[in-house]
MOPAC internal coordinates of N, CA, C and O (Angstrom, degrees):
PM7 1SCF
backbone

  N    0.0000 0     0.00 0     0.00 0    0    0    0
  C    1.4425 1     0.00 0     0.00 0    1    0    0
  C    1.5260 1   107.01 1     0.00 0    2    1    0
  O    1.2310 1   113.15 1   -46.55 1    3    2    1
  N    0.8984 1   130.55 1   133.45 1    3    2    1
  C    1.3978 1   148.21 1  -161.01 1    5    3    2
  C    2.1040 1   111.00 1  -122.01 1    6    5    3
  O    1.2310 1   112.02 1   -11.47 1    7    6    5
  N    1.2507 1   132.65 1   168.53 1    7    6    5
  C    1.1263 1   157.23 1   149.65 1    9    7    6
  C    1.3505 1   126.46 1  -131.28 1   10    9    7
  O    1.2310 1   119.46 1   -46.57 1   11   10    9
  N    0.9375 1   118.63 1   133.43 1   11   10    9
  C    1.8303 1   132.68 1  -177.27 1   13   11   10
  C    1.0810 1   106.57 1  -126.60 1   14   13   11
  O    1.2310 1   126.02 1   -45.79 1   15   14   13
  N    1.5428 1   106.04 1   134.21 1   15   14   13
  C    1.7920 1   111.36 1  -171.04 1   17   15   14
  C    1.4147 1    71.50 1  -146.34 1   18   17   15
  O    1.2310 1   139.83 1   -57.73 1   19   18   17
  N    1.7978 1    79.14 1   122.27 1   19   18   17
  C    1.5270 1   112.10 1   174.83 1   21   19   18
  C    1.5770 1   107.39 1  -132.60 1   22   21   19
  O    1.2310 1   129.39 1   -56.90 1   23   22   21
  N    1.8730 1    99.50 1   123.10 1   23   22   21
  C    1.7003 1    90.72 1  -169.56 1   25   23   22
  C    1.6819 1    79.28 1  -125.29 1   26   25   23
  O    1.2310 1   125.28 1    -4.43 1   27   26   25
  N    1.7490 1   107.46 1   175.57 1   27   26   25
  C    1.0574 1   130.07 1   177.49 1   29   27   26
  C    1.1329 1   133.13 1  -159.14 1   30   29   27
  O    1.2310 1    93.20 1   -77.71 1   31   30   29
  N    1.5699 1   163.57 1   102.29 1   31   30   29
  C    1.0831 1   137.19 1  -168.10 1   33   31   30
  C    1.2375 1   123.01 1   -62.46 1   34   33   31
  O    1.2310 1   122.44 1   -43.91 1   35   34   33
  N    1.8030 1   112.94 1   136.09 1   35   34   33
  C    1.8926 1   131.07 1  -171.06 1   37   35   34
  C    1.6931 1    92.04 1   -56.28 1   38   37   35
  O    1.2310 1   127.64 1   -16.09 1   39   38   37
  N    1.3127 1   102.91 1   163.91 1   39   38   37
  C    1.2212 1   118.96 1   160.11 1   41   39   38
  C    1.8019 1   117.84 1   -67.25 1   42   41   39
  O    1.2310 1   123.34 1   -64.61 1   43   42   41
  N    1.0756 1   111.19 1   115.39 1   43   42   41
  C    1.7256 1   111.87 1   166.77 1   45   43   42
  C    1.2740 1   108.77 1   -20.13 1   46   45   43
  O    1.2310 1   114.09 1   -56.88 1   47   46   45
  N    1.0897 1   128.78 1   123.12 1   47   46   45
  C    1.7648 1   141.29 1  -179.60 1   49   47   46
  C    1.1780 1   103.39 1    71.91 1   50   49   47
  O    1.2310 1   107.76 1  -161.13 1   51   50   49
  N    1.0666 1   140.44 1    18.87 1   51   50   49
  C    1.4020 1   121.22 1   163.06 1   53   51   50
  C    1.2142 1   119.07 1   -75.59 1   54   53   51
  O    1.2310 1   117.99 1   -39.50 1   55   54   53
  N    1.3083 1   121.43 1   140.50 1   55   54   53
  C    1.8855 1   128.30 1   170.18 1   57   55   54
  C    1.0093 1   115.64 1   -94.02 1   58   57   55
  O    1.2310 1   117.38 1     8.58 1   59   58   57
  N    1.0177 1   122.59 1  -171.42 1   59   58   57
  C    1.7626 1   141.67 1   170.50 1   61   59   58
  C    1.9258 1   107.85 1   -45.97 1   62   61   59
  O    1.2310 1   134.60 1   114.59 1   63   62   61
  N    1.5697 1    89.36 1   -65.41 1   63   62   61
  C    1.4572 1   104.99 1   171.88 1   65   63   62
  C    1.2471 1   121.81 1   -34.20 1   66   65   63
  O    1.2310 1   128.61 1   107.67 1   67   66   65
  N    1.7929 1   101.02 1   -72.33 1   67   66   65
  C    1.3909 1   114.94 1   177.53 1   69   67   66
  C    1.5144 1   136.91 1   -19.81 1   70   69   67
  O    1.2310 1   131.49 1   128.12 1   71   70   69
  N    1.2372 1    95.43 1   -51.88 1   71   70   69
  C    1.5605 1   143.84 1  -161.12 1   73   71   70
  C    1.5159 1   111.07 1   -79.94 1   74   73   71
  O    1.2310 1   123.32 1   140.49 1   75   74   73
  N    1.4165 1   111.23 1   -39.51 1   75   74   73
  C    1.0327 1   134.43 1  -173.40 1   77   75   74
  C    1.9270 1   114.04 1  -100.47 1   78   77   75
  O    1.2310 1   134.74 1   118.60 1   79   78   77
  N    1.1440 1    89.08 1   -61.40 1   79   78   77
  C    2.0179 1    79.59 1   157.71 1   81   79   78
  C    1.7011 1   123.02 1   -48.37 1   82   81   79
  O    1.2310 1   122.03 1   153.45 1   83   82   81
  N    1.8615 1   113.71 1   -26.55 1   83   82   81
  C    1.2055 1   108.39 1  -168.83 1   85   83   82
  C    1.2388 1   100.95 1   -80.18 1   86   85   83
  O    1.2310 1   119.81 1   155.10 1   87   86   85
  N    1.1825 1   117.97 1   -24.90 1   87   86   85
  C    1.4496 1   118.83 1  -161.92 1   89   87   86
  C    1.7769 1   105.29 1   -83.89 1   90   89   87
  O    1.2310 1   125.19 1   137.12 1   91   90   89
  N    1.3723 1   107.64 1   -42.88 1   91   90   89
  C    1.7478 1   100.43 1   172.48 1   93   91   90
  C    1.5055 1   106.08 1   -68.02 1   94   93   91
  O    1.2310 1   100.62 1   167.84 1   95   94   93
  N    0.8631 1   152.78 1   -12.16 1   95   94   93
  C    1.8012 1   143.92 1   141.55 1   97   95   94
  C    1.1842 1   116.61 1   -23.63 1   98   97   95
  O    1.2310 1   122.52 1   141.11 1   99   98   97
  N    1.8842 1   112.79 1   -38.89 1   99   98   97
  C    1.7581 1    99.32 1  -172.15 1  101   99   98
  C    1.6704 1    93.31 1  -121.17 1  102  101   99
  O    1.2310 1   113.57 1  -142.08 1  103  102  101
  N    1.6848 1   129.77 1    37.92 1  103  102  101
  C    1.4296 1   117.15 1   141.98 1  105  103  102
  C    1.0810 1   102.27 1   -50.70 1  106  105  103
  O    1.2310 1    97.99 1   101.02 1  107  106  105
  N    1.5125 1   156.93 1   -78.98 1  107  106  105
  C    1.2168 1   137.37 1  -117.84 1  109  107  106
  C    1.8313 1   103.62 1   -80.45 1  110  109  107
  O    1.2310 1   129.77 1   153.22 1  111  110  109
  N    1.2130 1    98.77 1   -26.78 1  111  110  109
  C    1.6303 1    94.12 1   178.07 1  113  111  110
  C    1.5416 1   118.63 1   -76.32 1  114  113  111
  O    1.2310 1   130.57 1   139.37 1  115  114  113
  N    1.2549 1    97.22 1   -40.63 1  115  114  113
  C    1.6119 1    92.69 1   172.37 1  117  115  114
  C    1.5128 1   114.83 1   -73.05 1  118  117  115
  O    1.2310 1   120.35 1   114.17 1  119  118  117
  N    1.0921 1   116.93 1   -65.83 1  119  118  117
  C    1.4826 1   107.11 1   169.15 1  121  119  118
  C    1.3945 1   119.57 1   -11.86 1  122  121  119
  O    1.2310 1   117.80 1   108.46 1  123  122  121
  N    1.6121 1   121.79 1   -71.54 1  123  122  121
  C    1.3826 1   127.97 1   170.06 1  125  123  122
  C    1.3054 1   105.88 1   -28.86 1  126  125  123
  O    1.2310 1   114.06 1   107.44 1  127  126  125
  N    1.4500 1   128.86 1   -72.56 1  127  126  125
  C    1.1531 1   141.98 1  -127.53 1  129  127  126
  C    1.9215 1    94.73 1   -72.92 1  130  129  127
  O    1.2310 1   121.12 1   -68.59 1  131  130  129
  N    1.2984 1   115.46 1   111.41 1  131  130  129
  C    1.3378 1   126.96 1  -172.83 1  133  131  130
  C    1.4889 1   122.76 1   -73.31 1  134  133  131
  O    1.2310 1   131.14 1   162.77 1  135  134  133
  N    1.2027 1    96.11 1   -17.23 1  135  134  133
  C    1.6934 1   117.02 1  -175.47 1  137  135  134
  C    1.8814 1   108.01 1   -77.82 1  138  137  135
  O    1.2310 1   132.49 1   150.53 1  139  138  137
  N    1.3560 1    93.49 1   -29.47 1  139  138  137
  C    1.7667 1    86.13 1  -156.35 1  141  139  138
  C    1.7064 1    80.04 1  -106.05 1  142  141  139
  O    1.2310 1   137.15 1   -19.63 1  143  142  141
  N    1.2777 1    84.39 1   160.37 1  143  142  141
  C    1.7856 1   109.94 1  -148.17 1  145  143  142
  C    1.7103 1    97.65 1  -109.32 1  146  145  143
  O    1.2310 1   117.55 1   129.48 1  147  146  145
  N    1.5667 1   122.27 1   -50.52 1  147  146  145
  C    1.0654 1   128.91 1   173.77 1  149  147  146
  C    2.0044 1   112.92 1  -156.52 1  150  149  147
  O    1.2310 1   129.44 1   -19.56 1  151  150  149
  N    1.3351 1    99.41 1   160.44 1  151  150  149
  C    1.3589 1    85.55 1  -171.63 1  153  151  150
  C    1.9648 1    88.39 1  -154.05 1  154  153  151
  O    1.2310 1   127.82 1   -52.05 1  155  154  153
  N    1.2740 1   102.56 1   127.95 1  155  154  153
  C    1.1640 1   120.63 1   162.23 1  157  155  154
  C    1.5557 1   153.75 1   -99.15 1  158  157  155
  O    1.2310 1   110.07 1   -94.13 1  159  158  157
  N    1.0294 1   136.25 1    85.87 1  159  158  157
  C    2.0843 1   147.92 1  -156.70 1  161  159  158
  C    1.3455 1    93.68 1   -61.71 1  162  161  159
  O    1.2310 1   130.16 1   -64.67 1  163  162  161
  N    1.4376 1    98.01 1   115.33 1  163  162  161
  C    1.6954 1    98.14 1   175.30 1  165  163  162
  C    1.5729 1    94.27 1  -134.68 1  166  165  163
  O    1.2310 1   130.04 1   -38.50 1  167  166  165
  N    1.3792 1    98.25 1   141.50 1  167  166  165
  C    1.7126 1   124.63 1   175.40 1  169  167  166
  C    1.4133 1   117.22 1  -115.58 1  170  169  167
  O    1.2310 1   115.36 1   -82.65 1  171  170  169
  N    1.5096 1   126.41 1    97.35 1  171  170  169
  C    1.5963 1   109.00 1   158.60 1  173  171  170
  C    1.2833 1   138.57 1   -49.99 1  174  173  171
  O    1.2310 1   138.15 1   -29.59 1  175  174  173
  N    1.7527 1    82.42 1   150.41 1  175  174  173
  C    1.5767 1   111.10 1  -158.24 1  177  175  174
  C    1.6699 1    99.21 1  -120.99 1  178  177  175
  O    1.2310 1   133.69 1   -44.98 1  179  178  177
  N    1.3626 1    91.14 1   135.02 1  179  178  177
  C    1.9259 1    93.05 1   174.32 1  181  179  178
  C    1.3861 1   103.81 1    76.44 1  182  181  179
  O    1.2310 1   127.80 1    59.24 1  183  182  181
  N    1.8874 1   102.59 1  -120.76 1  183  182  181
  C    1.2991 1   128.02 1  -160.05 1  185  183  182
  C    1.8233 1    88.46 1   -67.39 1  186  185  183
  O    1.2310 1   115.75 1   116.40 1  187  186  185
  N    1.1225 1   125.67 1   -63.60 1  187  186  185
  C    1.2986 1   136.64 1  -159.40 1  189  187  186
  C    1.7965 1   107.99 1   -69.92 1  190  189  187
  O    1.2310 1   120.29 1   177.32 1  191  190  189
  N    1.2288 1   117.05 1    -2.68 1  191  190  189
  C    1.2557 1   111.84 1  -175.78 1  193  191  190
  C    1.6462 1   120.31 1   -56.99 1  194  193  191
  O    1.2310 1   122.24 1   -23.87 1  195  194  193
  N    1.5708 1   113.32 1   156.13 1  195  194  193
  C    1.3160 1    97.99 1  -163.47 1  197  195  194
  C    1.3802 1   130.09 1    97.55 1  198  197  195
  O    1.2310 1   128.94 1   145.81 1  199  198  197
  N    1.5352 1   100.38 1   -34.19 1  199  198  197
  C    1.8429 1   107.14 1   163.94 1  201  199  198
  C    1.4570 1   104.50 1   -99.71 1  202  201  199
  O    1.2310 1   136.10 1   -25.56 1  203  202  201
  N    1.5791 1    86.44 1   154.44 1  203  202  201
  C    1.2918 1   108.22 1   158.19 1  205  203  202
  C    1.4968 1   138.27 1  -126.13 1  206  205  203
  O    1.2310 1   100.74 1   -47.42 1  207  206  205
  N    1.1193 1   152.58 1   132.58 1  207  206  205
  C    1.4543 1   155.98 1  -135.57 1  209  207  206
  C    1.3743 1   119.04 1  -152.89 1  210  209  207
  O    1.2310 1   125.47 1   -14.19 1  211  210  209
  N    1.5248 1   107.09 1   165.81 1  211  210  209
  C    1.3817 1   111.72 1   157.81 1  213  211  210
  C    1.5163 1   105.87 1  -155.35 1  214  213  211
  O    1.2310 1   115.28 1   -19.95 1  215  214  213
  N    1.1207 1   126.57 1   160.05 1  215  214  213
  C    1.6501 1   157.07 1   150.71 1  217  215  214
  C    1.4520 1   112.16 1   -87.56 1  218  217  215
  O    1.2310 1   126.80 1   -62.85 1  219  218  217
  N    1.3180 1   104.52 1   117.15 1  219  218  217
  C    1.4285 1   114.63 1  -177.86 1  221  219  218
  C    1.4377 1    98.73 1  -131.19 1  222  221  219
  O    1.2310 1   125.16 1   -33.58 1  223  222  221
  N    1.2534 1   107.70 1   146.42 1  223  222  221
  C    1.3909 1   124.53 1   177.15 1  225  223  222
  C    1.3649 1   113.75 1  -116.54 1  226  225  223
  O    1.2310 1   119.95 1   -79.25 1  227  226  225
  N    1.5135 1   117.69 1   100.75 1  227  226  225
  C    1.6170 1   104.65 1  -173.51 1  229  227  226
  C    1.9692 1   105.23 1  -126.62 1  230  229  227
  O    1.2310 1   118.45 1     8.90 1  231  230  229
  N    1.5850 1   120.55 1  -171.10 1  231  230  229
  C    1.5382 1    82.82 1  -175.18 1  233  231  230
  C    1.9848 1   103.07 1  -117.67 1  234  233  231
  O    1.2310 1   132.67 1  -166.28 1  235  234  233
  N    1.3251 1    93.12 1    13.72 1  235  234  233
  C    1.6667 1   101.49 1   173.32 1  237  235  234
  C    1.7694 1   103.53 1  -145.12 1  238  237  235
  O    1.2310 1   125.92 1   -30.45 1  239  238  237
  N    1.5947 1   106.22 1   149.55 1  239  238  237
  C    1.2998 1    98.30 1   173.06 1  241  239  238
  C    1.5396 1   110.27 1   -66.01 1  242  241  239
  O    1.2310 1   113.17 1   150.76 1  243  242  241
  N    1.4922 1   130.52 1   -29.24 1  243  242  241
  C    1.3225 1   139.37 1   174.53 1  245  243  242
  C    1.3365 1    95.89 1   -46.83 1  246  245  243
  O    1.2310 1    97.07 1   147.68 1  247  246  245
  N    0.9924 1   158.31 1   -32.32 1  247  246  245
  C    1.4377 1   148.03 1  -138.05 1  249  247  246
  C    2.1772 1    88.34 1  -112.02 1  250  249  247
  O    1.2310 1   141.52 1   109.30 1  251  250  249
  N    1.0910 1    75.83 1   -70.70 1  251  250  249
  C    1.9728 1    81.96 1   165.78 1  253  251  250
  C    1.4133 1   107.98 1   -44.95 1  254  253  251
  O    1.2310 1   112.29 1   126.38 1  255  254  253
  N    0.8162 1   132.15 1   -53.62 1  255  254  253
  C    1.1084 1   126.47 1  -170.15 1  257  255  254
  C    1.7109 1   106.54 1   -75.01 1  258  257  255
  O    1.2310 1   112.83 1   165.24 1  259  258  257
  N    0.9069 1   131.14 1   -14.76 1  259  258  257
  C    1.8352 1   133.29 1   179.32 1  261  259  258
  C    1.3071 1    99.68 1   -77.98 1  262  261  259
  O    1.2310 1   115.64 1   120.47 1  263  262  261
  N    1.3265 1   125.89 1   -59.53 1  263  262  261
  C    1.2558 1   134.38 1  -176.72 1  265  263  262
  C    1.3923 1   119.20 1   -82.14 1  266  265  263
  O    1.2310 1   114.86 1   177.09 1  267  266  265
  N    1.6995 1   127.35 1    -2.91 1  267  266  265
  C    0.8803 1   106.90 1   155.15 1  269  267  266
  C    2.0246 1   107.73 1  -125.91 1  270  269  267
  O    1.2310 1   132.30 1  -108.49 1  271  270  269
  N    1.2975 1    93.86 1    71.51 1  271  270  269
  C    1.7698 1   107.56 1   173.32 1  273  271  270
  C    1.6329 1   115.91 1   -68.41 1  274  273  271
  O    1.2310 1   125.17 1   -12.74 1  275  274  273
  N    1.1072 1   107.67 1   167.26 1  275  274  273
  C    1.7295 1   102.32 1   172.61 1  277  275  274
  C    1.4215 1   133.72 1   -53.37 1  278  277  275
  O    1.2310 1   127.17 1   161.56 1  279  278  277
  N    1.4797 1   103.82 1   -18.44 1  279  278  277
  C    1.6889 1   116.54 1   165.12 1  281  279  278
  C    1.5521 1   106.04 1   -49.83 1  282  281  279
  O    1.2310 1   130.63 1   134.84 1  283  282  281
  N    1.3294 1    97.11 1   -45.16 1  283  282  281
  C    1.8341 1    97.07 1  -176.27 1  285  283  282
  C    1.2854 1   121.58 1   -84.32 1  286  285  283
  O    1.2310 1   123.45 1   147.67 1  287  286  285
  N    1.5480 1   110.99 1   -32.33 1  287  286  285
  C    1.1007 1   118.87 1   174.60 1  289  287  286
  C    1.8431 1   109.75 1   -54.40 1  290  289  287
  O    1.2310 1   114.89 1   132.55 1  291  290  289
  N    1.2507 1   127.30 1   -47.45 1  291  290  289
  C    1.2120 1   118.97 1  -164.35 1  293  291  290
  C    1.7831 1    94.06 1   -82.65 1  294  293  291
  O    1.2310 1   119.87 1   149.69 1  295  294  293
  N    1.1911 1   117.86 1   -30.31 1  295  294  293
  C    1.7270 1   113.99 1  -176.33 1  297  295  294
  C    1.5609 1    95.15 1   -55.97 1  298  297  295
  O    1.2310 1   113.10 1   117.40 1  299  298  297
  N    0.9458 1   130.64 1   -62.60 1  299  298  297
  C    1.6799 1   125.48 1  -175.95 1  301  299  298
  C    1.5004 1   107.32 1   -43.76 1  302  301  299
  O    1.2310 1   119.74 1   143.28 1  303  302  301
  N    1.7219 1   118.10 1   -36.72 1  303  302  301
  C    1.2978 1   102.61 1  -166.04 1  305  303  302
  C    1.5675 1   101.46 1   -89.91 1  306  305  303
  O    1.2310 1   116.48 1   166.81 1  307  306  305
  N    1.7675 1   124.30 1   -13.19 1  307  306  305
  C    1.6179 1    97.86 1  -179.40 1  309  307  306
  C    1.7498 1    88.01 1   -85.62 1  310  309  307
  O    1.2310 1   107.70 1   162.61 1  311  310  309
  N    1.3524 1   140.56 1   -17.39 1  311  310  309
  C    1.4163 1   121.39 1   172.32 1  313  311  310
  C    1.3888 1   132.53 1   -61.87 1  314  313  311
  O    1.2310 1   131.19 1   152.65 1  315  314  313
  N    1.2750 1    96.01 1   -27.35 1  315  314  313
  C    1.5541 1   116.46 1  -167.78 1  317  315  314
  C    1.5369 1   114.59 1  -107.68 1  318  317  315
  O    1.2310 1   119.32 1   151.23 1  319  318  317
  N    1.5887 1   118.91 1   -28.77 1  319  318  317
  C    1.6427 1   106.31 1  -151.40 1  321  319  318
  C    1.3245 1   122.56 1   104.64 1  322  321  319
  O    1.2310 1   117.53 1   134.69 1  323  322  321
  N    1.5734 1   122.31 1   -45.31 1  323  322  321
  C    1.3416 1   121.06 1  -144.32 1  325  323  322
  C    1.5755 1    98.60 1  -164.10 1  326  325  323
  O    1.2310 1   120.59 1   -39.99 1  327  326  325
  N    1.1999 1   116.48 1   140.01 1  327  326  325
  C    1.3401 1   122.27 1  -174.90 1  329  327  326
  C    1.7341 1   107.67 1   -79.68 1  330  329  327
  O    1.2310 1   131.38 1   -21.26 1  331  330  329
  N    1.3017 1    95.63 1   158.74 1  331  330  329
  C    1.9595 1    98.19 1  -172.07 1  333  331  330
  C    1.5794 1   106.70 1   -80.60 1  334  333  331
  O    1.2310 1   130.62 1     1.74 1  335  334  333
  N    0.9729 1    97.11 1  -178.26 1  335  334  333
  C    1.5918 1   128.31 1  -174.28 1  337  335  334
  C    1.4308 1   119.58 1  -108.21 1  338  337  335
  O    1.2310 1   116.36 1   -89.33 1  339  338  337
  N    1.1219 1   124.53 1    90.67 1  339  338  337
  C    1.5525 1   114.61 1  -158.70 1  341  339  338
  C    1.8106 1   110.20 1   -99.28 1  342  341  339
  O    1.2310 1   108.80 1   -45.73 1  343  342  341
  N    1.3058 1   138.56 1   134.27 1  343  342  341
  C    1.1818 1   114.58 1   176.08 1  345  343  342
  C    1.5858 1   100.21 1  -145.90 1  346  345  343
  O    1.2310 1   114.41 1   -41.01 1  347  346  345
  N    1.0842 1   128.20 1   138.99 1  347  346  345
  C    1.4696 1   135.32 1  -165.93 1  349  347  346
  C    1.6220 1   103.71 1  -103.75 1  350  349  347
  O    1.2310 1   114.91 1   -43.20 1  351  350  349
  N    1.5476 1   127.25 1   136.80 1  351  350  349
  C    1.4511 1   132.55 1   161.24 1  353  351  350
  C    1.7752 1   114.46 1  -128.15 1  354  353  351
  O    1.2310 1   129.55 1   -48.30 1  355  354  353
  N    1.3810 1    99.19 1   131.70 1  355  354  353
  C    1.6040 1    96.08 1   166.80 1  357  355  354
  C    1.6204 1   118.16 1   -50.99 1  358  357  355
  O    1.2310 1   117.67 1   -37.11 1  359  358  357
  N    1.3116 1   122.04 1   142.89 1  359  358  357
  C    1.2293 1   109.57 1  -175.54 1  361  359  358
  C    1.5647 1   111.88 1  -110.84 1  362  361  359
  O    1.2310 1   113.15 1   -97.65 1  363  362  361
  N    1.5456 1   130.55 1    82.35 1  363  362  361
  C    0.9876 1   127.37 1  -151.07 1  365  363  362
  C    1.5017 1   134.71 1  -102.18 1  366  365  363
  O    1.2310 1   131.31 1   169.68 1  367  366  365
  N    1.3009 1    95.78 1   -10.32 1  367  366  365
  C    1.4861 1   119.66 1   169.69 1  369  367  366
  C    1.3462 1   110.30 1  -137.94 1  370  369  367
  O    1.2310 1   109.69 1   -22.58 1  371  370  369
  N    1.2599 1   136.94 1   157.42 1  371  370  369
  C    1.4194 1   142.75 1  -173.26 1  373  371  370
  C    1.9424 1   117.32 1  -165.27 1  374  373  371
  O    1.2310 1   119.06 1   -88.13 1  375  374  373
  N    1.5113 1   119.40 1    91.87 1  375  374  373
  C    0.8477 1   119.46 1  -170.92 1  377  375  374
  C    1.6364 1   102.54 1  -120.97 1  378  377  375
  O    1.2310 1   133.01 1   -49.31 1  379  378  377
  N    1.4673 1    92.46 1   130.69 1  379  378  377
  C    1.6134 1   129.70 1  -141.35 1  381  379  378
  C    1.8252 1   104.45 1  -110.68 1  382  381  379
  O    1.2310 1   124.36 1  -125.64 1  383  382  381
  N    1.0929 1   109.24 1    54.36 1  383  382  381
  C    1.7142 1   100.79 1  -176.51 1  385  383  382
  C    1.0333 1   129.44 1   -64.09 1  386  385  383
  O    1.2310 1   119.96 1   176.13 1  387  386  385
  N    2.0179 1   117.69 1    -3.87 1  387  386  385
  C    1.2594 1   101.24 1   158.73 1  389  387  386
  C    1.5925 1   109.22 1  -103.14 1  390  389  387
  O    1.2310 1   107.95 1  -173.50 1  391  390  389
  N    0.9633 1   140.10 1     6.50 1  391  390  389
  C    0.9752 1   139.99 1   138.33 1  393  391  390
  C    1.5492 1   126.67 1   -53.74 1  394  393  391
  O    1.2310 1   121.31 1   126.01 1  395  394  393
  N    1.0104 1   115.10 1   -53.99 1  395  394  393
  C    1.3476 1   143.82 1  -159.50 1  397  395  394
  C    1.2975 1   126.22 1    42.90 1  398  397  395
  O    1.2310 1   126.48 1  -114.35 1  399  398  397
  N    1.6141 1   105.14 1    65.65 1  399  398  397
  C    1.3495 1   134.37 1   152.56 1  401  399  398
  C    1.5499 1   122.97 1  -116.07 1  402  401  399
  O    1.2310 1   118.47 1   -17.36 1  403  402  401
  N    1.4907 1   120.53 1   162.64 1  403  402  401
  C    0.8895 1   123.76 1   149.84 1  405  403  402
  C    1.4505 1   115.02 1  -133.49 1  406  405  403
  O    1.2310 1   122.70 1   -40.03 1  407  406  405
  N    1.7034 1   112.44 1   139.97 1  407  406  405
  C    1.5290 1   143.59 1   158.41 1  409  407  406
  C    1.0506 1   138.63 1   -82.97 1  410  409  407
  O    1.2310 1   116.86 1   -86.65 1  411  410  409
  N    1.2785 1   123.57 1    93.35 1  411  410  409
  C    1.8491 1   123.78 1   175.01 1  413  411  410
  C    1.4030 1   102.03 1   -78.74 1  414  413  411
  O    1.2310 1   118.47 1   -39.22 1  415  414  413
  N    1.2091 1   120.52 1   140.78 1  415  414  413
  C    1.7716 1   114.80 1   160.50 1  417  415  414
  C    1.2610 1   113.50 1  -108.24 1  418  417  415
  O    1.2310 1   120.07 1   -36.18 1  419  418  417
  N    1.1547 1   117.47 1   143.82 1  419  418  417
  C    1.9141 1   110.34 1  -170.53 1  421  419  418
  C    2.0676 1    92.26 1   -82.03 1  422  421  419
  O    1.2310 1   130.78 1     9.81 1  423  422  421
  N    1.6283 1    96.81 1  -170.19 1  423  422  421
  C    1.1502 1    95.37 1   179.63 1  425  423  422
  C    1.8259 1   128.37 1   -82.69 1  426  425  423
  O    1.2310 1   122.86 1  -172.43 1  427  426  425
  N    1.0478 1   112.13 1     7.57 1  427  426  425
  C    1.1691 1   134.72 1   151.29 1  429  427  426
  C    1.3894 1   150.95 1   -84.20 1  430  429  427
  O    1.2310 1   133.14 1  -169.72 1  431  430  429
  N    1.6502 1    92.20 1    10.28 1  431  430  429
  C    1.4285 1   122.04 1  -161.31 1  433  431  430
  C    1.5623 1   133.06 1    63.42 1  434  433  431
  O    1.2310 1   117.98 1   171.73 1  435  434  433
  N    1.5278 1   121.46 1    -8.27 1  435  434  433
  C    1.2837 1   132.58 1   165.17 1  437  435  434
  C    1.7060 1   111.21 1   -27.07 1  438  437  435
  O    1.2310 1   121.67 1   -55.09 1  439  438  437
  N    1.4355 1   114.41 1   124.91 1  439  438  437
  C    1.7490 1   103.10 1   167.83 1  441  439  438
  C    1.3937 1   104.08 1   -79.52 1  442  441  439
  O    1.2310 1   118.23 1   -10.05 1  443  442  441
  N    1.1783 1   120.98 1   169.95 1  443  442  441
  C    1.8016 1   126.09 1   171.41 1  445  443  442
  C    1.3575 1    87.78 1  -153.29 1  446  445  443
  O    1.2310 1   127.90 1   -48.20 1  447  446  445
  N    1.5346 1   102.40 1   131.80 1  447  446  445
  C    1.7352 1   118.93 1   167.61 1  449  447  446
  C    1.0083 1   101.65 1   -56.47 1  450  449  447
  O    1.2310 1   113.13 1   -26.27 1  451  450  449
  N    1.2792 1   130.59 1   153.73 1  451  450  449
  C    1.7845 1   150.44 1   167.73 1  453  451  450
  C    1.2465 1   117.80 1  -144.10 1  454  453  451
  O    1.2310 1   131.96 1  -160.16 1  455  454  453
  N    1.4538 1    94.50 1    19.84 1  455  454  453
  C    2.0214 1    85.27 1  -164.89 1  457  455  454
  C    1.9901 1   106.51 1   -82.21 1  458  457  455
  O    1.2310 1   127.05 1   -15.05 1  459  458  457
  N    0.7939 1   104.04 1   164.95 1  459  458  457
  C    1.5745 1   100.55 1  -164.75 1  461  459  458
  C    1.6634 1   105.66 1   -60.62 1  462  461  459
  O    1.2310 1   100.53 1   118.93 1  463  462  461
  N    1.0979 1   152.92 1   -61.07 1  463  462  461
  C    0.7831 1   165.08 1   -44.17 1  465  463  462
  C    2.1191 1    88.47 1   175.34 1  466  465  463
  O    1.2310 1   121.92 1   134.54 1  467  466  465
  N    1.2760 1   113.93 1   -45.46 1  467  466  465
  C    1.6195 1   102.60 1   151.43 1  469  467  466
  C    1.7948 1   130.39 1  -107.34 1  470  469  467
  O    1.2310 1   128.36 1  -172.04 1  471  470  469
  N    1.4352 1   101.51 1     7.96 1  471  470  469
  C    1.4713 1   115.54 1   154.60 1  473  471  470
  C    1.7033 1   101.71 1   -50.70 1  474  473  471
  O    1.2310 1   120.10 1   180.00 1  475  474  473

């Protein structure tokens, strides 16, 4: 199981709004997209203001990497200006409080319960 943190700088004048209408444009693609597990719209705050991001949860970087090919790569840059920032993390623990579980994945991506209660 993997994470991808993908940042980018917003378009000059963009708002909250802005930013946020562009981003419901590509529910329907992600939704489809069967591979990716979860995906998160993130906007800087403070120090980071001005970017824009996401957290994706997929369960191979190969899979990230299909869906995010150079087709996308250049769509970010006529949206954005500037091409993204891509950076990949093992995803190795995962504690879920509204769920209220937790998931280790071994290095093979296997989940293993951890939640307290079957520890």
């Amino acid at each position: 199981m993997i994470v991808e943190f993908v940042t980018f700088d917003s378009p000059k004048g963009w708002d909250r709004g802005k930013v946020l209408a562009d981003a419901e444009t590509t529910i329907p693609k992600w939704s489809a997209n069967r591979e990716l597990l979860r995906k998160h719209f993130l906007l800087g705050m403070g120090e980071a203001e001005g970017t824009g991001g996401g957290i994706y949860i997929w369960p191979s970087i190969e899979a990230a990497q299909r869906a995010h090919d150079d087709a996308w790569r250049e769509g970010i840059k006529r949206r954005t200006g500037g091409y993204p920032t891509v950076r990949y993390f093992d995803l190795m623990l995962l504690i879920d409080n509204e769920q209220g579980r937790v998931t280790a994945w071994d290095a093979a991506g296997t989940p293993h319960d951890r939640t307290p209660a079957s520890v």
